[in-house]
Structure formats: C-alpha cells, structure tokens
C-alpha positions in Angstrom: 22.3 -22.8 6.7 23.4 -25.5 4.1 21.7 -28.1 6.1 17.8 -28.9 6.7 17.5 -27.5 10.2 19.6 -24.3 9.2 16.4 -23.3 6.3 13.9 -24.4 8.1 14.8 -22.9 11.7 15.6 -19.4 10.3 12.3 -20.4 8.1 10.0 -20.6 10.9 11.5 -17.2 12.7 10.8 -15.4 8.9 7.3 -17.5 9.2 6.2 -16.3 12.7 7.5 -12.6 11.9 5.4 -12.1 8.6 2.8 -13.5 9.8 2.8 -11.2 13.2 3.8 -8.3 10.8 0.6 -8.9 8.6 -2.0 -9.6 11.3 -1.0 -6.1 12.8 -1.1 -4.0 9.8 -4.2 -5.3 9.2 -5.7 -5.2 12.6 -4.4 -1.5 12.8 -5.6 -0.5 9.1 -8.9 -1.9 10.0 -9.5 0.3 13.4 -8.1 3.3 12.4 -8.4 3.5 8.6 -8.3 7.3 8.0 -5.1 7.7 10.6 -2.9 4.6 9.5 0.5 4.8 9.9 2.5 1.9 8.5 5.4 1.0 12.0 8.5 -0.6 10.7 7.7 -3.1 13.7 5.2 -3.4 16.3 5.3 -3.5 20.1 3.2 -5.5 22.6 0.9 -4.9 26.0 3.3 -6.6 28.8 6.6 -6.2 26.9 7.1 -3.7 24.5 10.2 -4.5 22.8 8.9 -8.1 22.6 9.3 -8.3 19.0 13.0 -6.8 18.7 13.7 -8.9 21.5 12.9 -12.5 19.7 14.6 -11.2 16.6 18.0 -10.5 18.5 18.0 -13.8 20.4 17.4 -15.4 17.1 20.1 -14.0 15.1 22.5 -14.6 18.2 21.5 -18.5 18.2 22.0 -18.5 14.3 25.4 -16.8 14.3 27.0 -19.1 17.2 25.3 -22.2 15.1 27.1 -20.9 11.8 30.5 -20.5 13.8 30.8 -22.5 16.6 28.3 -25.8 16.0 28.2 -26.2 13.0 32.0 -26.4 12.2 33.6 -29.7 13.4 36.7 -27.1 15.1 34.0 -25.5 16.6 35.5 -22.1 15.5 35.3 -20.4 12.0 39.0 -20.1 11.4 41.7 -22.7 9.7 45.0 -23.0 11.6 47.2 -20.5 10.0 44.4 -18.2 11.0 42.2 -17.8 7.6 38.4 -18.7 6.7 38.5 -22.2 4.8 36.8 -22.1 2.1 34.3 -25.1 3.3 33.2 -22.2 5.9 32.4 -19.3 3.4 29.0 -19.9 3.1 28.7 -20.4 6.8 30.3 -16.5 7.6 27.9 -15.6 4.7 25.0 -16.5 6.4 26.5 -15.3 10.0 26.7 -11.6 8.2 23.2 -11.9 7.2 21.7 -12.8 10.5 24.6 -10.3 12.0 22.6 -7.1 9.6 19.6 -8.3 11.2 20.7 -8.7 14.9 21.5 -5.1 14.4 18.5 -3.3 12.9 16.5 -4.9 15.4 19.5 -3.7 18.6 19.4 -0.6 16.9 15.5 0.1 16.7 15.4 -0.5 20.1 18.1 1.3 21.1 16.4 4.3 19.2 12.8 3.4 20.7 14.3 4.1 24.7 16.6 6.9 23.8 15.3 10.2 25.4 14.4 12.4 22.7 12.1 14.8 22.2 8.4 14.5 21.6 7.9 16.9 18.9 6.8 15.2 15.6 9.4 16.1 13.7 11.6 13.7 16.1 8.8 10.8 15.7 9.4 10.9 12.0 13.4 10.6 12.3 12.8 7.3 15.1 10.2 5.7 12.0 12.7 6.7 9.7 15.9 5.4 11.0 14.3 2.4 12.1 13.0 1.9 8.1 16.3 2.8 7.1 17.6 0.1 9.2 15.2 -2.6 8.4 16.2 -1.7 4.2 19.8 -2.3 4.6 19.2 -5.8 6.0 17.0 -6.4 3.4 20.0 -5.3 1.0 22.6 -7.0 2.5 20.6 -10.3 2.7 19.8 -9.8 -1.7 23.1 -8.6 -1.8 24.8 -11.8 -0.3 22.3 -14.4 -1.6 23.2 -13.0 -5.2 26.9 -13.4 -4.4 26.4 -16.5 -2.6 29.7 -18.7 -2.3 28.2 -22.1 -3.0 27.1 -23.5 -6.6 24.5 -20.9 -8.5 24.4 -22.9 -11.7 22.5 -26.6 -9.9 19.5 -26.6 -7.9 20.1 -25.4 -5.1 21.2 -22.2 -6.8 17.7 -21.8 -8.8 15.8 -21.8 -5.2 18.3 -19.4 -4.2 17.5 -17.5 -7.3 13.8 -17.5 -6.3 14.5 -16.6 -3.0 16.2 -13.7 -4.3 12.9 -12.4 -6.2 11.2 -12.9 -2.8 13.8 -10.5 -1.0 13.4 -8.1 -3.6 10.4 -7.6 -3.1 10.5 -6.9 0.5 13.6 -4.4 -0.1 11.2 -2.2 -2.6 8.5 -2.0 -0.4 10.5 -1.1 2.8 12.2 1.4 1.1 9.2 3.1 -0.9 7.8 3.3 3.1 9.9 6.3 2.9 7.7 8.2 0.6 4.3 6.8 1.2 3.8 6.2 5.6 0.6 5.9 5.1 -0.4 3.2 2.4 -1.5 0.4 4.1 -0.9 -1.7 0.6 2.9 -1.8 1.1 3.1 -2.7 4.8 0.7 -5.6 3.2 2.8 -6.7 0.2 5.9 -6.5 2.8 4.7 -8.7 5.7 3.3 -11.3 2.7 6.9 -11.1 1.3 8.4 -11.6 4.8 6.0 -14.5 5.4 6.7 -15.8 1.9 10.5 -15.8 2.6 9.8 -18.2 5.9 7.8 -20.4 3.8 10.1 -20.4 0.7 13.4 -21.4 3.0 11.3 -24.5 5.2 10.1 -25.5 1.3 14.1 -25.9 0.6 15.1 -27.4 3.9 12.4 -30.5 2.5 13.5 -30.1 -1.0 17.2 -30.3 -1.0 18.1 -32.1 2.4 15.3 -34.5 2.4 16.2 -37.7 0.0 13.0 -38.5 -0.2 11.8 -35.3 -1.8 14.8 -34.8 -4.2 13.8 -34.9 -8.0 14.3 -38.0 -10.0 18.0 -38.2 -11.4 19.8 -36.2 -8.7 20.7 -37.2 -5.5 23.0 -35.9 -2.3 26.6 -35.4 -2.7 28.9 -34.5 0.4 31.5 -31.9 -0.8 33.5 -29.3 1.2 32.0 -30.3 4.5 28.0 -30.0 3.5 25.6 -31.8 1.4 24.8 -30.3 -2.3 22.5 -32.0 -4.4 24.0 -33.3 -7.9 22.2 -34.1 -11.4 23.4 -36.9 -13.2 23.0 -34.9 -17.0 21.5 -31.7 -18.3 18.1 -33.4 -18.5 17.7 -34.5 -14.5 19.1 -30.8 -14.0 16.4 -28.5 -16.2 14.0 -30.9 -14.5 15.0 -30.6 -11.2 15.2 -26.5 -12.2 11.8 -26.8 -14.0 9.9 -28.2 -10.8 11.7 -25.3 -8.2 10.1 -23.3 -10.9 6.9 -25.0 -10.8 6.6 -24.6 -6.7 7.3 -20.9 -7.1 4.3 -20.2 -9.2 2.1 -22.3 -6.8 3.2 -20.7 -4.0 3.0 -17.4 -5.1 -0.9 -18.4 -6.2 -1.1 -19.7 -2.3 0.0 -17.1 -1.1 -2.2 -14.0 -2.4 -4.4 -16.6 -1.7 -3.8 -16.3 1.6 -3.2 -13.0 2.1 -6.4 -12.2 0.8 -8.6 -14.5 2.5 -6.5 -13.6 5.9 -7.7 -9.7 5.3 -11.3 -10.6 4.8 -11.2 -12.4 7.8 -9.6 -10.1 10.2 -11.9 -7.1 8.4 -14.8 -9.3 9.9 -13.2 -9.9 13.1 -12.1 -6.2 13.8 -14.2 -4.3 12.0 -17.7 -4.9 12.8 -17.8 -3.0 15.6 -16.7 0.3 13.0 -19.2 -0.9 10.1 -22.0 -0.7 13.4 -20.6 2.8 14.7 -21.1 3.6 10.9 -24.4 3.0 10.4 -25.7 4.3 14.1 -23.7 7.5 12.7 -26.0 7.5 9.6 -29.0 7.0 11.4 -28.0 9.4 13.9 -27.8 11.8 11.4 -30.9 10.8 9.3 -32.6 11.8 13.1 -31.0 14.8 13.6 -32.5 15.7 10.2 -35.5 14.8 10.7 -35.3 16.4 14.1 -34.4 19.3 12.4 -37.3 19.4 10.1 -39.3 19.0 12.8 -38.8 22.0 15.1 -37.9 23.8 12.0 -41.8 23.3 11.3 -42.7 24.2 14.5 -40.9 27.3 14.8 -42.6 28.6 11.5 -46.0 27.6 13.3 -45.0 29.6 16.3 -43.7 32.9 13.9 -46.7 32.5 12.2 -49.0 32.3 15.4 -47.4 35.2 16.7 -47.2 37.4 13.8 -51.1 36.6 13.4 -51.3 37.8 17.4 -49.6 40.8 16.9 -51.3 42.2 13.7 -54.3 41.5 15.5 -53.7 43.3 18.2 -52.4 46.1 16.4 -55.1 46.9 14.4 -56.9 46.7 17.3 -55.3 49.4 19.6 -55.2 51.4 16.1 -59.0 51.1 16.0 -59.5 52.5 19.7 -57.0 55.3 19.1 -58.4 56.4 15.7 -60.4 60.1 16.2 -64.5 59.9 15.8 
C-alpha cells in the first residue's frame, strides 16, 4: 500500500462499495419505510453473492500484491526466514485486507448454510455477519493506529485522518446491534465507507504524486518505499496544516453529497409511494363521503318506513275499534 497504485486501487474498491452500500439503503428505506431493516451487505438479481464475491477477489489480489509483487524476492520472508523490516508495513496491510477477505467468506458461508427459517435464526445470520463486518473494521483502526511506518511526518497525519474516518464506520456497525432498524446509521456507515475510498485515492495523489507534494518537502526512498520528507518544522506543520485543510473540505463535500444523493434517489424511488399516498387519501375522503351518503339514505328509508307503518297502523286500529 505505500505506493500510489496501492491507495488508490484499494481506494476505488472502498469507493465502489460505499457507494453501492448507500444507494441501496436508500433505495430500500425509500420503498419500504415502515419495514426497514438495515442488511450488513446486499445481494443482487442474477448473482446473489455478487457483492461478497468482488470483495473476496479483491482482498486476494491485494494480499498476493503486498507479498509476492510488490517485494523485489517476490516473497515476504528475509533469508534466515524472518519479516525484514522494509516488509512490515506490507504484512500490515496484507492482515487488513486478510480481516476483510474473511468477513466477506464468512457471510457467505453463513448466507448458504442450511438453517432454519425461524426468525430467531435470521437474527443470528444478520448478527454474525455485523459481528464480522465490526471486527474488520477494528482490526483495520487497530493496525492503522499501530502502523509500522513514520506517524510523526505527513504521511502519518493522513493516516491519522483516516483513522477518524474508520472510526466512524466501527461505531455505526457496531451500534447496528441495538438499533436494526434505523436507517440513519446504515447512512452515516456507507458515507464513511465511501469517504474511506475517497480519502485513500486523495493520498495516493498527495503523497506519491511529486507534483502535488507541498512546498518544502519532497520524496525520499528509505527501506524499499517512498516517504515524503520536510526540510524543517515549518514545511512540516504546513504540509500537516493543508492534510488538515483537505479533511474539513471533504467532510463539507461529502454531507454534501450524501444529502443531495438522498434527495435524488427519494425522487427517483419514491414517487410512485408519495402517488399510492395520496390515491389512499382520496380513496378514503370517498369512502367518507360514500359513507355519508348512504348513511343519508338509509335514514330516508327508516324514516319512509316508519311513516308507512304508523300509518297503516292506525289505520287497521281504526277499522278494528267497536262503534
């Protein structure tokens, strides 16, 4: 991952799945919004394990990148047998991918087994699959916070953003536990998801790009990768300042985004609900005044038969009375 193409690749994959993650909640919220059940991940009409599918081939690409292409041995290991300590941060990244190759084996895994249908049962598969999905979320925070390589120059402050990014995603997968239905978090977690795509293809351009590097620092190859160096405490806090800088923008641009993406798919999808709606209202404003209606005319007839029968009464009282 300490190279342009290893951010942005695994950038794009966190890109496509936020973004496929968010169009669904929404799409689903939207049709069925008394019902909504937030799914950990979502299948498709011609293959169903689609999703899980993409995400396993993708971690499996990453991990043989980080230990076989990457290195110039082609392998992970020195000669006596060890991890050198130029390929740390490579293994690192191999784990992370390796947490999320198996949530997504896993969830299928659990998806196909034979179980029973009883609800109780679909609660445990939604549950184990969350469960799954947190812990890669954890080991991911956990491992970028440990990270091997340098936390105090810039690349280490995007890294520290990132981490706030991750965060979030880890707190609203694992309050999913307690609240299934709250369409808010699955939001807040497919924007953090897409956030995290953008945020790694943003570093890719801003630390491996010489172009885009801040004034005063440039590229230094140490250890086998390229780490960008300040020349003095004043190019650093600047080069700090700006990853700072991009943050807030992109957090603006993104709730931007999100929200605008919501009104827009509410248009798309729900029109056809807000028309159900009203022909429900009218539907009922007729069956009122429908109501009203032959209520009306059944007190006419009452009355026109009461009136019939009193008549008649008094008649045949009339006829019978003694002279």
């Amino acid at each position: 991952m300490g190279s342009f193409i290893g951010h942005v690749l695994p950038g794009i994959g966190f890109l496509l799945l936020g973004l496929w993650h968010l169009f669904n909640h929404i799409k689903l919220h939207t049709l069925h919004p008394t019902s909504y059940k937030s799914p950990t991940w979502f299948p498709t009409s011609n293959l169903r394990h689609l999703e899980l599918v993409l995400i396993i081939a993708g971690c499996f690409v990453f991990i043989v990148i980080e230990h076989f292409v990457g290195p110039k041995k082609h392998h992970p290991f020195d000669s006596d047998g060890t991890i050198p300590n130029n390929h740390l941060h490579n293994v690192e990244h191999a784990v992370i991918a390796l947490t999320i190759f198996t949530y997504a084996l896993l969830s299928l895994i659990i998806d196909r087994a034979a179980l029973p249908a009883a609800r109780g049962v679909k609660q445990v598969r939604r549950s184990l699959t969350l469960f799954l999905a947190a812990v890669a979320f954890a080991q991911e925070l956990l491992l970028f916070r440990l990270h091997s390589t340098d936390h105090m120059g810039a690349e280490g402050q995007y890294h520290m953003l990132l981490q706030l990014i991750i965060l979030v995603s880890l707190i609203t997968t694992l309050l999913g536990f307690g609240f299934p239905n709250s369409f808010m978090l699955s939001f807040v977690r497919s924007l953090s998801i897409f956030f995290q795509g953008v945020w790694f293809i943003l570093v890719g351009f801003m630390l491996w790009t010489p172009a885009l590097i801040t004034k005063g620092c440039w590229m230094n190859h140490e250890e086998g990768h390229y780490v960008v160096r300040c020349d003095g405490e004043a190019s650093l806090h600047r080069a700090k300042s700006i990853a700072n800088l991009l943050f807030s923008f992109f957090v603006i641009g993104i709730a931007v985004f999100g929200a605008c993406f919501y009104l827009r798919m509410v248009r798309i999808y729900g029109e056809n609900v807000d028309y159900f709606s009203l022909d429900l209202k009218s539907d009922k404003r007729e069956d009122k005044n429908t109501d009203g209606v032959e209520f009306q005319k059944t007190n006419e007839l009452s009355g026109s038969y009461k009136s019939f029968i009193d008549d008649h009464v008094h008649v045949r009282i009339f006829e019978l009375a003694p002279t």
